[in-house]
C-alpha positions in Angstrom: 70.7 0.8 54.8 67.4 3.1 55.7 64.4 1.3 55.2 63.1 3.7 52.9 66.0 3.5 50.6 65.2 -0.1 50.6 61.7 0.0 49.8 62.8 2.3 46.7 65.4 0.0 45.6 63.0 -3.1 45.6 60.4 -1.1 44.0 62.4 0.0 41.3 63.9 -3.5 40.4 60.5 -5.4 40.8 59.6 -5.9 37.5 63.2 -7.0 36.4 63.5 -9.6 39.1 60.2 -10.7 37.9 61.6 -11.0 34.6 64.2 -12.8 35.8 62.0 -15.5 37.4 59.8 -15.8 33.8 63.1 -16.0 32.2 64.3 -19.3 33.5 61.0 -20.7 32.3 59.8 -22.0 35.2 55.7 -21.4 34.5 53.8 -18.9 35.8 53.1 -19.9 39.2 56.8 -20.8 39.9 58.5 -17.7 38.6 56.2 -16.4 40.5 57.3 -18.3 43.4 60.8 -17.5 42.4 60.6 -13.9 42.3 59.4 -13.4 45.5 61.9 -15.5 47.1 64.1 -13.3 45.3 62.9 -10.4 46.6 62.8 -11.5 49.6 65.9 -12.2 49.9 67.1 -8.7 48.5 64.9 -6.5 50.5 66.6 -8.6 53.9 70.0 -8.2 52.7 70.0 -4.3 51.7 68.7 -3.8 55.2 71.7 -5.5 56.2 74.1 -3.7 54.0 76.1 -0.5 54.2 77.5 0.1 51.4 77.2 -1.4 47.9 79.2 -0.2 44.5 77.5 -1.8 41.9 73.2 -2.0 42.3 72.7 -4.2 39.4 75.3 -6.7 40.0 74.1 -7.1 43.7 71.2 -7.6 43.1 71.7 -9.8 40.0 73.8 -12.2 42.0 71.2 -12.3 45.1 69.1 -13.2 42.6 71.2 -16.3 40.9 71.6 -17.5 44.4 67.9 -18.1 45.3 67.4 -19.3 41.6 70.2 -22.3 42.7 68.7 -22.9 46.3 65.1 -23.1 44.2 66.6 -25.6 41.8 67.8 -28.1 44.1 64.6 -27.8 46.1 62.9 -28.4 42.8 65.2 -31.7 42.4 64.4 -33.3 45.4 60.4 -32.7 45.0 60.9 -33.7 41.9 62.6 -37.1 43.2 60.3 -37.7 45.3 57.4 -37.4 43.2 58.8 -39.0 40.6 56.7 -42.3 40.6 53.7 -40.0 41.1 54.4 -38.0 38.3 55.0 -40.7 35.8 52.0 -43.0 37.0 49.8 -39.5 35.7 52.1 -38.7 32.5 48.9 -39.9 30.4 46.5 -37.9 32.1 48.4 -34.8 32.7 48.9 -34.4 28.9 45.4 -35.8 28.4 44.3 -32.5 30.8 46.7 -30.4 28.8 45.3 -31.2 25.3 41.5 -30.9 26.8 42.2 -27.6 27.9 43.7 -26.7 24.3 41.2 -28.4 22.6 38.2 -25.8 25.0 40.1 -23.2 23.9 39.7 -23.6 20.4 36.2 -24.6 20.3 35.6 -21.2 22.2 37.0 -19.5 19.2 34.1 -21.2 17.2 31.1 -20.0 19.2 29.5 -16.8 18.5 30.0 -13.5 19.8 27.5 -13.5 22.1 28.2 -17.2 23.7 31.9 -16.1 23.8 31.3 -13.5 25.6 28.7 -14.9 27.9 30.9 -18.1 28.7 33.8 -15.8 29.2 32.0 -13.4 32.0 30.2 -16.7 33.7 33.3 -19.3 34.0 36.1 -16.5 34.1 35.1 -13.4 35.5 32.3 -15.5 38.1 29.9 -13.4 37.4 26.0 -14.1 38.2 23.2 -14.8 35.1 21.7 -11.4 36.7 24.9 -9.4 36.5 25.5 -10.7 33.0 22.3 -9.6 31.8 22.6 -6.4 33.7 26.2 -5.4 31.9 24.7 -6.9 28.3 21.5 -5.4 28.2 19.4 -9.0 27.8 16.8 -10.7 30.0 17.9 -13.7 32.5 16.3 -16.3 30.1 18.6 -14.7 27.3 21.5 -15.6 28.6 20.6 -18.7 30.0 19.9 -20.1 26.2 23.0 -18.4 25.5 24.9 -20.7 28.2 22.7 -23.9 27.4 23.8 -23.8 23.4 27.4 -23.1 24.4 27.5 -25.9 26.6 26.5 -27.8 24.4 28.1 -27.3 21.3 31.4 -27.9 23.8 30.2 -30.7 25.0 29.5 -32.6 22.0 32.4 -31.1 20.0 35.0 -32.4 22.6 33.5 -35.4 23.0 33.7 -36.3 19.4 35.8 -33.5 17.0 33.3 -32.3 14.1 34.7 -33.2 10.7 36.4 -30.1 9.4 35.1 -29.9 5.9 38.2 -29.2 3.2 37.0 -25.9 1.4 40.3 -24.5 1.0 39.4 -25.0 -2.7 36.5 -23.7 -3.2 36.3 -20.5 -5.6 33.9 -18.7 -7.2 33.8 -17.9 -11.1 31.7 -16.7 -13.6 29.9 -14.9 -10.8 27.0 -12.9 -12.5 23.1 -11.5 -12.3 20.2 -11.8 -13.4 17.9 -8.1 -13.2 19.2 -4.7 -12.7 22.8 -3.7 -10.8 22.4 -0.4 -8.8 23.2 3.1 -10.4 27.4 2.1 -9.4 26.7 -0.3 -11.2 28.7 -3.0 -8.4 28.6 -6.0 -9.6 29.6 -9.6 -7.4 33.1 -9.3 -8.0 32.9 -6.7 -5.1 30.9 -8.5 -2.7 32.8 -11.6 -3.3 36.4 -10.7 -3.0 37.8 -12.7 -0.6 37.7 -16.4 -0.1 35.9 -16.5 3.1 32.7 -14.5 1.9 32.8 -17.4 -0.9 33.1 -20.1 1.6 30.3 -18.5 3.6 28.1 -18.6 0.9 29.0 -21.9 -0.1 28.2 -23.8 3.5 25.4 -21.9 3.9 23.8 -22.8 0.4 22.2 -25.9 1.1 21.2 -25.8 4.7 20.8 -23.0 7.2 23.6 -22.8 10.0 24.7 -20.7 13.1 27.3 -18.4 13.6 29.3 -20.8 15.5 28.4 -23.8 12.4 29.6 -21.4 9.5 32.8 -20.9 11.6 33.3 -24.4 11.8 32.4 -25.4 8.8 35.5 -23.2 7.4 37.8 -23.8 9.4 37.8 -20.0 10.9 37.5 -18.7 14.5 34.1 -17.1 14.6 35.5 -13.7 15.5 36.5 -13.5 11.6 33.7 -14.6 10.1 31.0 -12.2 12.5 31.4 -9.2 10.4 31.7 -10.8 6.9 28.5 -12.5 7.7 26.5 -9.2 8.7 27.7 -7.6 5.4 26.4 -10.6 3.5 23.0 -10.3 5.5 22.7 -6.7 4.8 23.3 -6.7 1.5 20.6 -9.5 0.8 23.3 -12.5 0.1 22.3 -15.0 3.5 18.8 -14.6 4.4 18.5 -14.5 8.3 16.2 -17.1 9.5 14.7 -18.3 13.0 17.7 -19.5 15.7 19.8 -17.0 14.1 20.3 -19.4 11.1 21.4 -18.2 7.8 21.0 -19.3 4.4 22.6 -18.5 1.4 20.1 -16.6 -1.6 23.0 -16.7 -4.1 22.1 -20.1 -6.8 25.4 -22.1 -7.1 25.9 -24.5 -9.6 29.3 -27.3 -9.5 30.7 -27.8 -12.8 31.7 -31.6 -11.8 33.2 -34.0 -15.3 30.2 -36.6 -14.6 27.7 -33.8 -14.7 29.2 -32.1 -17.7 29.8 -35.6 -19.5 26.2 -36.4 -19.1 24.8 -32.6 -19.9 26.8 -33.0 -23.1 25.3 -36.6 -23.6 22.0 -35.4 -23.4 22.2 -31.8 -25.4 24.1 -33.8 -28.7 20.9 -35.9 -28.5 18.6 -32.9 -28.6 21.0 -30.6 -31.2 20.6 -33.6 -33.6 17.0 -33.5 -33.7 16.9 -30.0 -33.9 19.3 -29.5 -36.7 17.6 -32.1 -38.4 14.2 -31.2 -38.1 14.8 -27.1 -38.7 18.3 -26.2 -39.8 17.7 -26.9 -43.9 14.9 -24.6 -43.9 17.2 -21.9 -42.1 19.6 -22.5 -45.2 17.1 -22.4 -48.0 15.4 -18.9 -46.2 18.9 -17.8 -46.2 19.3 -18.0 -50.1 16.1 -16.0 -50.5 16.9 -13.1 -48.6 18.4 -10.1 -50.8 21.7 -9.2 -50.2 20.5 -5.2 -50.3 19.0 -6.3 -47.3 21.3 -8.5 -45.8 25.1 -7.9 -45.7 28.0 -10.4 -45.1 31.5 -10.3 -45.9 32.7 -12.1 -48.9 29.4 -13.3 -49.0 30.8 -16.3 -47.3 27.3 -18.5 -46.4 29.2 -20.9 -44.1 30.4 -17.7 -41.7 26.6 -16.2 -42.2 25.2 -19.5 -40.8 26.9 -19.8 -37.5 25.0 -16.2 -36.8 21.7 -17.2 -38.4 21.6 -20.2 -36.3 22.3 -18.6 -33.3 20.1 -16.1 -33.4 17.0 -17.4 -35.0 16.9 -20.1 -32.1 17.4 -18.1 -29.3 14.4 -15.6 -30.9 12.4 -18.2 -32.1 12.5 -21.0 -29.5 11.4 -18.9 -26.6 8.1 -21.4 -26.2 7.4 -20.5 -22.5 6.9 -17.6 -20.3 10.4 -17.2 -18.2 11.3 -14.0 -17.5 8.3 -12.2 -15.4 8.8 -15.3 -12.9 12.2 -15.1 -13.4 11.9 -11.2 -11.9 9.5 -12.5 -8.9 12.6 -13.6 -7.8 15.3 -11.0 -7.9 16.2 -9.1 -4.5 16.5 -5.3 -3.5 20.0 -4.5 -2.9 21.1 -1.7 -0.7 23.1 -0.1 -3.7 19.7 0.1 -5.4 20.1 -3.0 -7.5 17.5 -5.7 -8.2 18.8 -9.1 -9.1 19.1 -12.9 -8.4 22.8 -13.8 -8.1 24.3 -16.5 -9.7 27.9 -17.8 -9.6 29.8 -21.1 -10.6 32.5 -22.9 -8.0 34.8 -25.3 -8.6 35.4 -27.7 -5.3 38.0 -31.2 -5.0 35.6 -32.5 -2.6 33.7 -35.7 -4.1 34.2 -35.6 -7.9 37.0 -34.5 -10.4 36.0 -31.1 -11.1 36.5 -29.8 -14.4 38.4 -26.7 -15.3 37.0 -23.1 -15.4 36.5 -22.7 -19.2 34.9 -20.2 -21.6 32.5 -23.0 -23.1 30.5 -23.2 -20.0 30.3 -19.5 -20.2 27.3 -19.0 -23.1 26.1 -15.4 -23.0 24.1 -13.3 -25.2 24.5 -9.8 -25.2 22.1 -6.9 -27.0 23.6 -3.5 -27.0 20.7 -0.9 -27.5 21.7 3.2 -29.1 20.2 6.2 -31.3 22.8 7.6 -33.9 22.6 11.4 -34.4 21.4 10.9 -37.4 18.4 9.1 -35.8 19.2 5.5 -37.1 18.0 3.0 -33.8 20.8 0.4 -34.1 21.1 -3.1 -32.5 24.1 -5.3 -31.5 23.5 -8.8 -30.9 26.3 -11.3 -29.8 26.5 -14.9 -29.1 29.4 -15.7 -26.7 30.9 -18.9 -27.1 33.8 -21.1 -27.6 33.8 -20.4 -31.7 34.5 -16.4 -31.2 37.7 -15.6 -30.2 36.5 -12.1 -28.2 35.8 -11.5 -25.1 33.0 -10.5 -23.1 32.7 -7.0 -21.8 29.5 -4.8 -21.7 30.3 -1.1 -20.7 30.2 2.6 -22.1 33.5 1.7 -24.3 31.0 -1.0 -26.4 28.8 2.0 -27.7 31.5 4.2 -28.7 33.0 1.5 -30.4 29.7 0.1 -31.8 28.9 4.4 -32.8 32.3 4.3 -34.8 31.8 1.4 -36.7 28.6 2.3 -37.9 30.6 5.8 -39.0 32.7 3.2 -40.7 29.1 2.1 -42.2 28.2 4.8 -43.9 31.3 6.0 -45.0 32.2 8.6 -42.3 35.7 7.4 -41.5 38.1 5.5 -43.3 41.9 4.2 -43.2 43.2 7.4 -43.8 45.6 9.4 -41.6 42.8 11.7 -40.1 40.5 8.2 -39.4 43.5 6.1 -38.2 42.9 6.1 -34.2 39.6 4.8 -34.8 40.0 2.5 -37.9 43.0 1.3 -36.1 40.5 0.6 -32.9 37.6 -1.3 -35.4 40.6 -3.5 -37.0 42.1 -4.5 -33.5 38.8 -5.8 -32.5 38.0 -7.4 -35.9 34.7 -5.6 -36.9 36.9 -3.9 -39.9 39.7 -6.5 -41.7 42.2 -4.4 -43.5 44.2 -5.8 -46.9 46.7 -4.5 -48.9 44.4 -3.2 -51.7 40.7 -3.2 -49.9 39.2 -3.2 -46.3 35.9 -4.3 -45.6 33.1 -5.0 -42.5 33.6 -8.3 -41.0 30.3 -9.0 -39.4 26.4 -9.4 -40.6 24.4 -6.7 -41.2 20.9 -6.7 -41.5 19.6 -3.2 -42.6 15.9 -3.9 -40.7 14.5 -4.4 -37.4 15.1 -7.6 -35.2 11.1 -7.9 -35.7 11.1 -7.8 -39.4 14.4 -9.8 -39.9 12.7 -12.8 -37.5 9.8 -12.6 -40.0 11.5 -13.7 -42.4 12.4 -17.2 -41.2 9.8 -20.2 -40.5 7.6 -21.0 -37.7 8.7 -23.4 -35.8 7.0 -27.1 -36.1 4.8 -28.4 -33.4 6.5 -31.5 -32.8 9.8 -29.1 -31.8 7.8 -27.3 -29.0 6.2 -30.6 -27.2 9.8 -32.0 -27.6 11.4 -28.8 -25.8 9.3 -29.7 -22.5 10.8 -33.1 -22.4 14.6 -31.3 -22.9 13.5 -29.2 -19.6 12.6 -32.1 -17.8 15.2 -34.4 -18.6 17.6 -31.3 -17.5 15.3 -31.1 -14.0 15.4 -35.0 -13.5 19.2 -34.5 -13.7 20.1 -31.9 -11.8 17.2 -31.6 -9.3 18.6 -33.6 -6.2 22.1 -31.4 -6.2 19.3 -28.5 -5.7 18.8 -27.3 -2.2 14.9 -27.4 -1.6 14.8 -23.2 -1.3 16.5 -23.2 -4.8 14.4 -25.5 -6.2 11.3 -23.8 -8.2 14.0 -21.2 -9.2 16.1 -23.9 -10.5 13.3 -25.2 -12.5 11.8 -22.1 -14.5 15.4 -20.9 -15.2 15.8 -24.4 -17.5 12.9 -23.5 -18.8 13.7 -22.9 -23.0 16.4 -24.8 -22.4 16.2 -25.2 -26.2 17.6 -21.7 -26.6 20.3 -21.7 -24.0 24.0 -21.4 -25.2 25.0 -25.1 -25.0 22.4 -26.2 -27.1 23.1 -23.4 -30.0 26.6 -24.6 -29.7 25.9 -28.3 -29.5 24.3 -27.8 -32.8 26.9 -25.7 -34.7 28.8 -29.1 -33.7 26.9 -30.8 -35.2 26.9 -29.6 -38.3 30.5 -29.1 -38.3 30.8 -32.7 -38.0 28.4 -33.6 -40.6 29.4 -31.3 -42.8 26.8 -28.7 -43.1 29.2 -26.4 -41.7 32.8 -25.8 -42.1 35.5 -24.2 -39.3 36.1 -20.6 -39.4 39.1 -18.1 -40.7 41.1 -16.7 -37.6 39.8 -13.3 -38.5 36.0 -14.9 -39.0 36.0 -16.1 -35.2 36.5 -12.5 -34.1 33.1 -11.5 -35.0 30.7 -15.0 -35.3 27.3 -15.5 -34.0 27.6 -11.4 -34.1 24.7 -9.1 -36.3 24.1 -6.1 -36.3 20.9 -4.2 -36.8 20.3 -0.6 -38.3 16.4 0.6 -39.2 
């Protein structure tokens, strides 16, 4: 056959006899080995050969013939290295599970020493050329090469602890100071499971790229860009090493903590109710029901709002919230706030539950009817309502239609009956057979007038609220990361008019009597008022 008919041939059918070799599973560098016996031995042989029928057959069984003579020669190496391959079983797989093990610590070091390690040990190139082709100084990238070394070093010499945060997830993620004009809240920015874990390794001590990788159990590559989106929207603070640290305050809900919170709140609520409640009850009586409306006149359902409310208004002993704002941070969507969430974790306690209880939220909803009335909506979230939070546009149309309800602007009849229907489903109006009425308080008067009304608090309740903050301090504290800490400590201030006390109290009285449990359509709108001046 011509020679150049030959060379066209081999060309052609290069890649398949290359396939072949890989086929047979040989490794790289024998199929290697194989294939070019192969062709080899086909190029020889079409020189050789007039005429041939069938290309692919030829050449296929040139091919199985080399792959036999390479088989045998394999099997008497192979016998007579047998005593030398076994002696160096153990450290041949010992090599092999080194070199997997380098590889996967690779994945955990940061872009930069990935890439750096990758161009020195694979491409062999100089410090010099590096920097030249990465645009840093020499001293750069020998840093670079030092940290990467090391972390390898140490990490295959002894295999970090993977911590187990496959569980951890945030809830009850929220803010305190202003969203932006989009009004994006942390649901957004905390949508996946790996921004959450992020945050979560990072909240206590500062770490690298490369430790944040490790610490979650991801390659760095997927972690690089979640953590510059976190940085640049104000959620890890960047510090020196290129070290970051989580500015979002995370509190664990374990069963020890809460069984000793509860513990120390029922001691507090007692005192409390005892010392201040009774003179809630008898202002109560004196107040004139021109002024203050409640359905069926039903005290007990009055009482749970009353409670509520005058403690959180009147209880506020300490300065809070101008520090509180010292703290919030500029977001890039224009909002200012501190971000807070909740996590539950299965990592050294029995964690309790994600529940409403823990969840104690007040809520005042500001508008101006058309008819200039200012009106006020204040609620108490807790486990005695049975609604649920949510503060948005919908709220004041709703809130605008039941005070039409108020003065007699709609009703339950047909024309009405989209928006009676709408103030029933959500309990504010309970429909009978013969009558409707409003099923929350209303207090025709200002929040400032209506507080006056009620006593001043005694002295001995203000030095005791101190100690309630302290004790909360004393118990908390060391779960605290140091950078958390003096926000920590002037959020508990008041902690006399936080949620769990309020509800600690209403306990209280339930189970001495003071105060009795709620009608299903009551718990719809408790610890709920409504102002109109």
């Amino acid at each position: 056959m011509n020679k150049d008919i030959a060379d066209k041939i081999i060309t052609k059918y290069m890649k398949k006899i290359y396939g072949f070799a890989l086929s047979k599973n040989l490794g790289i560098d024998n199929a290697e080995e194989l294939a070019s016996r192969i062709i080899f031995e086909v190029y020889k042989s079409l020189l050789t050969s007039s005429t041939i029928h069938s290309l692919d057959k030829y050449i296929y069984r040139c091919a199985c013939n080399v792959y036999s003579k390479f088989l045998k020669e394999e099997m008497q190496e192979n016998q007579v290295k047998k005593s030398t391959v076994e002696s160096n079983y153990d450290q041949m797989l010992l090599e092999d599970k080194t070199y997997a093990r380098l590889r996967e610590e690779i994945a955990y070091l940061s872009k930069n020493e990935r890439e750096i390690v990758y161009l020195y040990y694979y491409e062999k190139l100089s410090v010099s050329d590096i920097a030249n082709k990465l645009n840093f100084s020499k001293s750069k990238v020998k840093w670079y090469l030092f940290e990467a070394r090391n972390q390898l070093k140490n990490n295959l010499i002894q295999k970090p602890i993977m911590k187990n945060l496959q569980n951890v997830i945030f809830y009850n993620m929220r803010h305190f100071g202003t969203l932006g004009p989009q009004q994006i809240d942390l649901s957004f920015y905390f949508a996946n499971s790996i921004s959450q874990k992020i945050i979560y390794t990072t909240y206590h001590k500062a770490k690298t790229t490369a430790e944040i990788a490790r610490d979650i159990n991801v390659p760095a590559v997927f972690v690089e860009d979640e953590i510059t989106i976190l940085h640049n929207t104000g959620f890890l603070e960047k510090l020196h090493a290129n070290k970051y640290l989580s500015t979002v305050f995370i509190e664990t809900i374990t069963d020890v903590k809460k069984e000793q919170q509860d513990v120390l709140f029922n001691q507090f609520a007692k005192y409390v109710a005892d010392k201040y409640i009774n003179t809630l009850f008898k202002t109560v009586r004196t107040i004139s029901k021109d002024f203050l409306y409640y359905p069926a006149e039903d005290i007990n359902f009055l009482m749970y709002s009353i409670i509520s409310y005058i403690i959180f208004k009147k209880f506020n002993f300490k300065e809070k919230m101008a520090d509180l704002l010292t703290y919030c941070s500029e977001r890039l969507d224009g909002g200012n706030y501190i971000a807070l969430a909740n996590v539950n974790n299965y990592m050294s306690h029995k964690i309790s539950e994600p529940c409403f209880s823990y969840n104690y939220s007040d809520l005042s909803h500001n508008f101006d009817y058309t008819d200039g009335k200012h009106i006020t909506t204040w609620q108490l979230f807790s486990k005695f309502d049975s609604r649920y939070e949510k503060y948005s546009i919908w709220n004041t149309m709703l809130f605008e239609t039941l005070y039409e309800y108020i003065i007699g602007k709609i009703n339950n009849s047909p024309c009405h009956l989209d928006k009676f229907v709408r103030l029933v489903n959500n309990g504010y109006v309970v429909a009978r057979k013969n009558e409707d009425f409003l099923n929350l308080v209303l207090c025709r008067t200002t929040q400032e007038e209506f507080i006056k009304y009620f006593p001043t608090v005694p002295d001995d309740i203000i030095n005791y609220s101190s100690q309630l903050d302290d004790e909360i301090v004393n118990l908390n504290i060391k779960n605290i990361p140091a950078h958390m800490a003096d926000l920590y400590k002037i959020n508990v201030r008041n902690s006399f008019t936080s949620g769990k006390l309020r509800v600690a109290i209403l306990d209280y009285l339930l189970k001495i009597g003071k105060l009795h449990p709620l009608k299903k359509y009551q718990k719809q709108t408790v610890n709920m008022i409504m102002f109109v001046k």
